[in-house]
N, C-alpha and C positions, 0 to 999 in steps of 0.2 A: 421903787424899793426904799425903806427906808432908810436916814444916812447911818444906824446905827449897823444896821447890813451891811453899808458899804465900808464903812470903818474895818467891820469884820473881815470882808472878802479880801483888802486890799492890807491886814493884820497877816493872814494868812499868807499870804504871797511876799511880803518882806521877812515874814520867821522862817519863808523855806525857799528862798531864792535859787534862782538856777545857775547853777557855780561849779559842773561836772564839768569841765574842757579837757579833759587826759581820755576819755573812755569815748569809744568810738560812736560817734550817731547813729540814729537808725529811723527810719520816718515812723512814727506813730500816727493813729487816726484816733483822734479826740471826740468824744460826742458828749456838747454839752449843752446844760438844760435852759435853751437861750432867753427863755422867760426872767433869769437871773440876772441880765444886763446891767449893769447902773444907768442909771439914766446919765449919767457925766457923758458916757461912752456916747457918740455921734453916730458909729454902725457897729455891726458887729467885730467886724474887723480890727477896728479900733482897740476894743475890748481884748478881742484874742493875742493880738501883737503889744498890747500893755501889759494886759497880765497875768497874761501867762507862759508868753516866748517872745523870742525877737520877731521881728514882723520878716525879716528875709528868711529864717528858718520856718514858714506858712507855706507849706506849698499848695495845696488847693480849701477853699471856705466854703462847705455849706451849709446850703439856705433851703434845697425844696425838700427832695426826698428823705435830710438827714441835715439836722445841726449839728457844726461842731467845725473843724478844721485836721487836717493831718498836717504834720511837721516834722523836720531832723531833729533830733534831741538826743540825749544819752540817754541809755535804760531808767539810770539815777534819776534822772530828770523825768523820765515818763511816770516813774513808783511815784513820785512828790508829787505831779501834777492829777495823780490817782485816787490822792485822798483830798482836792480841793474840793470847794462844797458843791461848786456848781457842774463839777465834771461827772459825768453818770456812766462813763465806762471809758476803757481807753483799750485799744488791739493795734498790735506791731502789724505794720505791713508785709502781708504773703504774697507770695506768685501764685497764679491760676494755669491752667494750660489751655489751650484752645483743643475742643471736641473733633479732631479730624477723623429744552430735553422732553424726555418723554413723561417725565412723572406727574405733570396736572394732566393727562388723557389716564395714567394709572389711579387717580385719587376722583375719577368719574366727571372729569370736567370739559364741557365742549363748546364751543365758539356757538355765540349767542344763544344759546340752551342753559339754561339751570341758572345757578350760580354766579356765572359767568358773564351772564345776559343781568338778574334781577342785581346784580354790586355795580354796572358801569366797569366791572375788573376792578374795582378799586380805588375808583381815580378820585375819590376825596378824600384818603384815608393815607395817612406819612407813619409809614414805617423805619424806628428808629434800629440802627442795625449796629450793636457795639461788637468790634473785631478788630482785625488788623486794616482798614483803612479801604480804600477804593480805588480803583483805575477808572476814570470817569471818561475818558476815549471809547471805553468798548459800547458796542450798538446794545447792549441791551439795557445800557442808561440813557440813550436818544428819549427828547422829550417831544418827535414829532408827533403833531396834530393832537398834543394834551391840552388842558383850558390850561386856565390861571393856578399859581400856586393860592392854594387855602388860604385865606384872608387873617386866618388866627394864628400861623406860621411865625413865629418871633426869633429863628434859629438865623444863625452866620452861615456863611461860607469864608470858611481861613483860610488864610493865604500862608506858603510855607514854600520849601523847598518842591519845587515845579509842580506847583499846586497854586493858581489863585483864584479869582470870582468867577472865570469865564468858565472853568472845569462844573460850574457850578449850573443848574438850568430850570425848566422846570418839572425834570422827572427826579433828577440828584437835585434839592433844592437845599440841601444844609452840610457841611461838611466841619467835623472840629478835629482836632487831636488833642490826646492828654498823654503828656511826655515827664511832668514834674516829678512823679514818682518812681520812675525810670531814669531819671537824669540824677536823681537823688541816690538811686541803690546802686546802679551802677557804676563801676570804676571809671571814670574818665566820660560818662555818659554814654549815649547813644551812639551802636558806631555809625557812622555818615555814611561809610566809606560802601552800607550793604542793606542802609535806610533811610530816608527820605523822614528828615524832621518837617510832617504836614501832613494831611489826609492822604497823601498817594500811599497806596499799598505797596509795600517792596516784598508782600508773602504768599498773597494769593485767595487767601482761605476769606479775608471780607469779601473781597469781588466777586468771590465765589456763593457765600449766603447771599448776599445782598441780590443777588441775581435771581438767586434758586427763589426767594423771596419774592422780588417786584423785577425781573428782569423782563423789558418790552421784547416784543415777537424778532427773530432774527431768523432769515432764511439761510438755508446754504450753514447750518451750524455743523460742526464736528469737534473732534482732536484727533489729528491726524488720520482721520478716515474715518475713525469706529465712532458710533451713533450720529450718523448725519441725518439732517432734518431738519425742523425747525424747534430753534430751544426759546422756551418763555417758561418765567415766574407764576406762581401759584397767582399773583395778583398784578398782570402784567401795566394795568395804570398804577397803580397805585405809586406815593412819592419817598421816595427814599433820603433818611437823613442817615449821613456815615459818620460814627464814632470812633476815631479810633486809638483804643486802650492795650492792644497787644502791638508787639514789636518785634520785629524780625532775632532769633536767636534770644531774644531776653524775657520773652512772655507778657504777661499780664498783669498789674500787682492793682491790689485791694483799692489804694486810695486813688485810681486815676479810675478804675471801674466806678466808684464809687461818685469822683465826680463828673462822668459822664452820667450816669445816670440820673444826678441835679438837673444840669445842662438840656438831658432832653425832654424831660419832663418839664421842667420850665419852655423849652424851644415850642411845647405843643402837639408832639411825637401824638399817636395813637394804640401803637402798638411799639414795641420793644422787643427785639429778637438778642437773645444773646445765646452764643455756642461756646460758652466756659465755664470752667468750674473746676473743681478739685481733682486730682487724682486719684487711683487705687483707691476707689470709694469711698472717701475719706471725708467728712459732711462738719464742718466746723457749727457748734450752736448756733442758729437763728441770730442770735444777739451777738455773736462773733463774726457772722458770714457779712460784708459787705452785699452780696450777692441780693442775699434773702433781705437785708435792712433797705436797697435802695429797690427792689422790687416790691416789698411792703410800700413804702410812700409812691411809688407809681402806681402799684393797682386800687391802693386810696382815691387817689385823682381818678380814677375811672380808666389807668391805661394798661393795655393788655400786656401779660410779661410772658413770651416762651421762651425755654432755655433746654439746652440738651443734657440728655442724661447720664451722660460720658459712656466709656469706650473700653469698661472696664471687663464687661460682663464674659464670659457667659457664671463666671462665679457669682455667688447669689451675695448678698443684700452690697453689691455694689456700685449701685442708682446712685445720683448725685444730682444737688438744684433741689432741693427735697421740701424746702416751705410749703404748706397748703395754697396758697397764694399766687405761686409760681407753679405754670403750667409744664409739664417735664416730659420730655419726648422721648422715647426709643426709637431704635432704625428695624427696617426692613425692605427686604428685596423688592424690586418687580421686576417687570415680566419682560424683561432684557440682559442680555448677559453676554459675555465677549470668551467668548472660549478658545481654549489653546490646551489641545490636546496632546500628550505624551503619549506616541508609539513605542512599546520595548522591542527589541527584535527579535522574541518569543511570538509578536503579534498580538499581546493583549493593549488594549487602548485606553487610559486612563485620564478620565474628565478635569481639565484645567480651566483656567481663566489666565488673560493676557490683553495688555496692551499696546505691546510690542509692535513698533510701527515700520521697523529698519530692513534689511535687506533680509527674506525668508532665508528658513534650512531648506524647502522646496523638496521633502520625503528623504533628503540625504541621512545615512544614520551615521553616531559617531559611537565612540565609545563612549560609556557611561563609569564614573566616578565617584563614591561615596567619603571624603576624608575622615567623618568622624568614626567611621568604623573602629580606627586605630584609637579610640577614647578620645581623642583632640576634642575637648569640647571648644576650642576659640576656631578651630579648623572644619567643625561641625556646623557652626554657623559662621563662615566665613568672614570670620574677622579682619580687620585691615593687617594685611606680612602676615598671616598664618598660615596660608596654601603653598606648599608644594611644586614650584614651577614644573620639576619631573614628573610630580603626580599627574597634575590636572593639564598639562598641556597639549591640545586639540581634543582636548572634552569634553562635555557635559557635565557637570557636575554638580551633584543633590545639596543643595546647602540648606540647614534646618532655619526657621524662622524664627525671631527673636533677639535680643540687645540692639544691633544696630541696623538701620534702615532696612527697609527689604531691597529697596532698588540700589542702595551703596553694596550689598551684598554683589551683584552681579558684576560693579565697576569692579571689586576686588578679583571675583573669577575672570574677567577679563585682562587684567593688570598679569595675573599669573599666566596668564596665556590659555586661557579655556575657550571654548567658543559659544558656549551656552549654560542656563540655569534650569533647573528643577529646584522651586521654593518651595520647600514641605511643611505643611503644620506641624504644631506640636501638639501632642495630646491635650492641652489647654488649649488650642484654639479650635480641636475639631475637626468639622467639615468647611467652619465657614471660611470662605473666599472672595478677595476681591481685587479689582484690575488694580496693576500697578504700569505707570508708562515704563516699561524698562527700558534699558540703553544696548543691551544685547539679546540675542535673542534666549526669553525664557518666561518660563509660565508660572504660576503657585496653584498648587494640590493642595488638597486635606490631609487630613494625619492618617487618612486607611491608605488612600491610594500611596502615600509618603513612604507609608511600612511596606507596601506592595513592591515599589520600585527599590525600595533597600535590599528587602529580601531577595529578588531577582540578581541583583548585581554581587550580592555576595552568593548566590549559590551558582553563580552561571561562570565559568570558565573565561569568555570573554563576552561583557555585555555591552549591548550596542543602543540605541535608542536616538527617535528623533523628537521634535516640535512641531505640529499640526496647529499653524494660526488660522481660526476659521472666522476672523471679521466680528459682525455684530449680529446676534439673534433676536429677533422677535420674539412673544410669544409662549414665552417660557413656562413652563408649570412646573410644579404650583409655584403660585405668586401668589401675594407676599409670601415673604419665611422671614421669621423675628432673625435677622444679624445674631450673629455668634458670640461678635462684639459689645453688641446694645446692654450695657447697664441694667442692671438687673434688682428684681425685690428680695427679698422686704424692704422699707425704708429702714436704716441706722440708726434713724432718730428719734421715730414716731411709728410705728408700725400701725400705729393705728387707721395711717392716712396713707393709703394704696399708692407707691410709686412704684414706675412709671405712671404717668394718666393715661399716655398710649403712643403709639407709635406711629413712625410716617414714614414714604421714602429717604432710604439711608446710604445706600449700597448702590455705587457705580452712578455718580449723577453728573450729569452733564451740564455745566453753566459755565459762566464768563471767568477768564482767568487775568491776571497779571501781566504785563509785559518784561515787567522786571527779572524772573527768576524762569526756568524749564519747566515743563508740566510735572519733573518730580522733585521741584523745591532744592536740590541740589544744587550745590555750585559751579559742576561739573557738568551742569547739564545744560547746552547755550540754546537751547530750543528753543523755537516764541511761539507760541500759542492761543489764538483768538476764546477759545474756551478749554476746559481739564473736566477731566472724570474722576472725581473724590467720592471716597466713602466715611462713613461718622455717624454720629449721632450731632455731630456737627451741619450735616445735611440736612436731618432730620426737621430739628429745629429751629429751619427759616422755611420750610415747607407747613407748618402749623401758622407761623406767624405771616406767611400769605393767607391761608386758609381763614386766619381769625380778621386779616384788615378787609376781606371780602365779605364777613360773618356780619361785621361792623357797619361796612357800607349798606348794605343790606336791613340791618337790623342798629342804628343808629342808640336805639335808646337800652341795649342791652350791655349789663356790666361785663367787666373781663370773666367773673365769674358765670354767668351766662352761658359768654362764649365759648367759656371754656365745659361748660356741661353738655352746653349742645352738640358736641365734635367729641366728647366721653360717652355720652347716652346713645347717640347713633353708631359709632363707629361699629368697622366690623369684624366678623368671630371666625369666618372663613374663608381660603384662598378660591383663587379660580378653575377648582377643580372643585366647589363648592364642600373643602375638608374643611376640621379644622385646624385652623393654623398652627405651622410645624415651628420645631426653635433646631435653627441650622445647626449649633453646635451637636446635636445630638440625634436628627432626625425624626426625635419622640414629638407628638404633641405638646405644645407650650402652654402656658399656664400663665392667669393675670399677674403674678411676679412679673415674668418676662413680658406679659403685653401691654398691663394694664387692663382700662377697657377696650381695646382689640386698636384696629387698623383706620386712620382717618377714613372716614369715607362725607365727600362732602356733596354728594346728591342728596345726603340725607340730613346732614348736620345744618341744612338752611331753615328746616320745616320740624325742629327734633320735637311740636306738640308740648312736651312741660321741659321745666330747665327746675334745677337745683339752682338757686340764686346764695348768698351769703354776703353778708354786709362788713363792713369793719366791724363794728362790734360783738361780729361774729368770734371775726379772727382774734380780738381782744381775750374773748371766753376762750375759746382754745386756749390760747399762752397763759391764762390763768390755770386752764384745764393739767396744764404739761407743768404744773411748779414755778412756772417763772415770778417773779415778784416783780410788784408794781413796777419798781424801778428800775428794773430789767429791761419790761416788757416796754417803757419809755425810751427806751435806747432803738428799738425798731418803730414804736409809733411816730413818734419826736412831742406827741402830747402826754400829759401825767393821765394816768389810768388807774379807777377800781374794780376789783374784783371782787366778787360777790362771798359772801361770806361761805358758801356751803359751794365747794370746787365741784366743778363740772367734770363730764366725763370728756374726754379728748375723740372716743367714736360717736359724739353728738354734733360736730361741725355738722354742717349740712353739704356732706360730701358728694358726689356723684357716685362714688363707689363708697362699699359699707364692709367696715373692717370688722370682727369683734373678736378679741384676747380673752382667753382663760387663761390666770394662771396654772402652772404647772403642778404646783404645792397642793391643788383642790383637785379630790377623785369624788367620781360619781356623777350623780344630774347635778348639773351648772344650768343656770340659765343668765341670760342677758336681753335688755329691753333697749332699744335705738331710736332714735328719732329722724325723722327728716321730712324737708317743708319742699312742697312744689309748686310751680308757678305754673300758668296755664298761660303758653303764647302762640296759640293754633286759633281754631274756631271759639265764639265763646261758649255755646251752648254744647258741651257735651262731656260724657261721662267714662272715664276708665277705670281699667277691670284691673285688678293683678294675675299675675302666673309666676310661679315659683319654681325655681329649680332647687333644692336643697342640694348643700354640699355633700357628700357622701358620710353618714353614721352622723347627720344633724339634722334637727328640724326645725324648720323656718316656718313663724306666721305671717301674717301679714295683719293689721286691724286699722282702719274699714279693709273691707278688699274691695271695694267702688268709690269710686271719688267725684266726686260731681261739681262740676265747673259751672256758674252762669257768667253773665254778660255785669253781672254785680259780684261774684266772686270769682276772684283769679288765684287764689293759692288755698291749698291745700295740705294736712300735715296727715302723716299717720307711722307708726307704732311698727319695730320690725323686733318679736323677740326668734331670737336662736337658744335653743335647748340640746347641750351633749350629755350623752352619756362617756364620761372619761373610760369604761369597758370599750366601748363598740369605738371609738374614735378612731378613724385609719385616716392620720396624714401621709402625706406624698413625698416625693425623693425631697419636696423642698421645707417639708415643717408645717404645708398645710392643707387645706380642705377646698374647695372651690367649688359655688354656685350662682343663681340671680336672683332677682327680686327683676320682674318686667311690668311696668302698664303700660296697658294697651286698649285704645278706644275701638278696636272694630275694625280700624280702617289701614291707615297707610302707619299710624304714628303706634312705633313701639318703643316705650322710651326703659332700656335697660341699666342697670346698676349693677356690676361687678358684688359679690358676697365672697369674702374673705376671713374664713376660720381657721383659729391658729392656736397653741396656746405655748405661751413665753412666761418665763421668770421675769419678775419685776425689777424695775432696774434701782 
């Protein structure tokens, strides 16, 4: 730089010095354009702690997926360091929430067959897992009879509160935590007293991805009886490096995600599972989201990023993790289920679910109890001191679902003196269901059976009812069914690009738990448990990110985009009842809102014949595509970018799925022309056909409709126009249209593409 620059930079910073001390700190994430350096400056660091903060107000510096540094400052101080020349954005640090066996034989996977047999499982591929931390004691992180850890492995194992190198081996080969940003918002810091300042997990829910992920084979697996068997990881060699950015009670905040994701991309990671993200479908810009900026510089480096789609759904465009970039999971059932049936003393039987492990009712009936009847909505859902001891004592009683935990619900009916629960849905949540460990004996119903057993007890004189614990079932149909829960489309930010991508097992999964806390995360609850049964879209998405380090081993030279097409284009469209797939909250047929392109299936995703590939420069055109400006779109690249003078369309990425908007404002024929590029990585000599499904009252071309691959051409483009007429248009309960676009060579390889017609006002 020249010195008349440096004069400038270093003008700047003494006309607006940092001089706010009355006004309360707050940690900022600075992202600056590091190429600005002085040369005077020896590192970056140097630089940032001269000037522009104190060097102890720095709390984490990066350098891979994102330059810049987060710090404590006053607001005052963050708006002044806003307008320096070299700083190209600045965002307050947020909280995230974390997304809260049998499932690789449900996702078609079998001991030395397929998949399973052609990846090794996995075992040269490290999967980075950002969460709340690890229990590295439990057997499904044993590194017996694995090689050597991967030679290009650069990652620690930290040492921390009863955490050091030896927890460390060579199936758990890296372990960090990031606490600065947490130690920073929180009053008085971390509390000790209920966390472990160090990789150990004091929550559950890492040990628990981490596992579902790369958990080694464990015989003799349960929790407390229900699904025994043997429980393993979608990619049972594969090596696991543990991050952990979330914290018992205090969550997750931006800058410690953000430097974990430096960290493991620098460490060598392969793939990157993360189960967090926003709330209530809430999707910060690309350029705001830590999420989406340190998964941009990872899928750069060539490293895979799945992340869950949260836990919002069944309400529509509330998907989250939404960058094109970033691969986004819904949940769905399989074909296992823990039931616990409600007898009324009418004799009708009404289908539950339960994990309830303690001493049966054994057919005894008691009497049944509704409180909210009386309007009490705090006594409706069993709030803590709002039952009744005269009411409810030696009873049963319905407590509706919602505000506070479902299985604290239960301690309260117990506390009042009841002997049992009925947990009802709410008309928002439906049918869907899922096991909770309770602490007394009680089950959760849906919102019909909920209104069933209401109605009984208020018209029945004296009503009586028991609990039928019926263990673990096999077998189930249909399976999958899209979770009730699962995060749902359109995308909030971009509808142009189909979120979810698809879904995986979500609902009732069985892996490695914590020693620290009871299988229901309570404090109340002193139980210890070798493995737990969670549900999420938090489960979801460490079942993709085994499936992508197995994709990987396999398929070494294919990008995260690759991978990610291959497990979109195959996946599938119906349960095993060969329907199509249902969406629990409502028993209706689902819709690629809700599934995306349908269900992993990875018998098929090793061999998917063509892939949708996309390069960075892809992703560049998009955010040109979407308005951002250069200097925006710098803030996610970490390099300066141009864009082309004549803006691109945003349904031109070269998606897996194909979206196309009409606005609302235009009646009559509309038409729209698409693009997309495919890659040929089957046989080389051979030719596919298209087959069209058109959305209903649209017509789809295709142009060529054959596409011919040799052993000297491996990719191929072609032209998809959609043509409405705004008369005949009939969208759906959800705003749109649904069809495919499929090629298909003749043989085994059908490679499909989701078609998504909608038409929105522009924003």
């Amino acid at each position: 730089m020249a010195s008349s620059s440096i004069v400038l930079l270093f003008f700047f910073f003494l006309c607006a010095p940092i001089t706010s001390f009355l006004t309360e700190k707050k940690t900022f994430i600075f992202r600056v354009n590091s190429g600005l350096k002085p040369s005077v400056f020896s590192t970056h660091y140097h630089w940032y702690s001269s000037e522009f903060t104190e060097g102890p107000r720095i709390l984490h510096l990066y350098d891979t997926v994102f330059h810049g540094f987060s710090a404590t400052v006053t607001p005052d101080d963050a708006e002044i360091l806003r307008n320096h020349p070299a700083v190209l954005a600045v965002f307050q640090d947020q909280r995230r929430e974390l997304h809260t066996t049998r499932s690789p034989q449900f996702l078609g996977l079998r001991n030395q067959k397929g998949l399973w047999s052609n990846s090794d499982y996995g075992s040269d591929v490290i999967i980075g897992v950002l969460d709340t931390g690890i229990w590295p004691e439990r057997r499904s992180f044993s590194d017996l009879n694995l090689g050597p850890i991967p030679k290009r492995w650069k990652g620690v194992c930290q040492t921390g509160a009863r955490f050091n190198v030896r927890n460390c081996n060579r199936k758990l080969i890296g372990a960090r935590f990031f606490a600065k940003g947490q130690q920073a918002a929180v009053i008085g810091g971390i509390n000790k007293t209920v966390e472990f300042l160090s990789p150990r997990d004091a929550d559950g829910h890492g040990t628990h991805t981490a596992s579902t992920a790369a958990g080694r084979q464990s015989f003799r697996a349960n929790m407390a009886g229900y699904a025994s068997g043997v429980a393993k990881g979608v990619a049972p060699k594969a090596r696991i490096a543990a991050y952990k950015v979330c914290w018992k009670d205090s969550g997750c905040l931006d800058s410690d995600i953000l430097a974990a994701f430096d960290a493991a991309v620098s460490d060598g990671v392969d793939i990157i599972s993360i189960s967090i993200g926003g709330g209530d479908g809430i999707s910060s810009p690309y350029y705001l989201d830590p999420i989406a900026i340190g998964s941009y510089g990872a899928a750069s480096m060539g490293v895979f990023v799945s992340s869950s789609a949260g836990n919002d759904g069944p309400n529509g465009m509330s998907v989250t993790n939404l960058a094109p970039w970033v691969t986004t999971v819904g949940a769905g059932t399989i074909d296992r289920d823990f039931p616990g049936d409600v007898v009324l003393g009418d004799g009708h039987r009404l289908r539950g679910v339960s994990l309830y492990s303690g001493v049966p009712l054994n057919g005894r009936m008691f009497p049944v109890v509704y409180p909210g009847k009386r309007g009490m909505l705090a006594a409706s859902l069993c709030m803590e001191n709002s039952l009744d001891p005269n009411l409810v004592r030696g009873k049963i009683v319905i407590c509706d679902r919602g505000s506070n935990p479902r299985v604290a619900k239960g301690l309260v009916v117990k506390k009042a003196g009841g002997v049992g629960m009925i947990l009802a849905n709410a008309v928002t949540n439906g049918e869907g269901l899922v096991g909770d460990a309770h602490l007394i004996p009680a089950c959760n119903v849906g919102s019909n059976a909920g209104d069933r057993i209401k109605a009984y007890v208020s018209n029945h004189p004296n009503p009586i009812a028991t609990i039928d614990f019926r263990g673990t079932v096999i077998g189930v149909k249909p399976a999958p069914v899209v979770a009730s829960f699962s995060g749902r489309g359109p995308n909030g930010l971009n509808p142009e690009i189909l979120k979810p991508d698809l879904i995986a097992p979500g609902v009732n999964i069985l892996a490695a738990w914590t020693d620290a806390v009871g299988p229901t995360g309570i404090v109340s609850d002193h139980r210890k448990t070798e493995f737990n049964i969670l549900s999420g879209t938090s489960m979801a998405c460490p079942h993709v990110s085994g499936a992508a380090a197995l994709l990987k081993s396999a398929h070494p030279d294919w990008s995260p985009a690759a991978i990610r097409s291959a497990m979109m284009t195959t996946a599938s469209l119906v349960d095993n009842l060969n329907r199509t797939l249902i969406d629990e909250s409502t028993g209706k047929r689902s819709t690629p809102y809700d599934f995306g392109s349908g269900h992993l299936n990875l018998g098929r995703a090793i061999d998917p014949g063509l892939v949708y590939d996309i390069t960075n420069d892809d992703y560049i055109a998009f955010l040109c595509s979407i308005g951002y400006e250069t200097k925006t779109i710098q803030v996610i690249t970490r390099t300066p970018v141009r864009c082309p003078r004549r803006r691109p369309l945003p349904e031109n990425l070269n998606y897996p799925s194909i979206t196309a908007l009409f606005p609302t404002s235009k009646r009559g024929l509309l038409s729209k022309t698409l693009f997309r590029t495919v890659t040929n990585v089957g046989e080389s000599e051979v030719v596919y056909r298209v087959r069209i499904e058109s959305p209903r009252g649209v017509t789809v071309t295709v142009k060529p409709s054959r596409l011919v691959f040799t052993s000297a051409v491996k990719k191929r483009s072609f032209a998809v126009t959609v043509k409405v007429d705004t008369k005949n248009l009939v969208l759906g309960e959800s705003g749109a249209t649904f069809g495919s676009v499929m090629w298909s060579d003749g043989g085994r390889h059908v490679v499909r593409s989701s078609v998504v017609v909608t038409q929105i006002d522009p924003l």
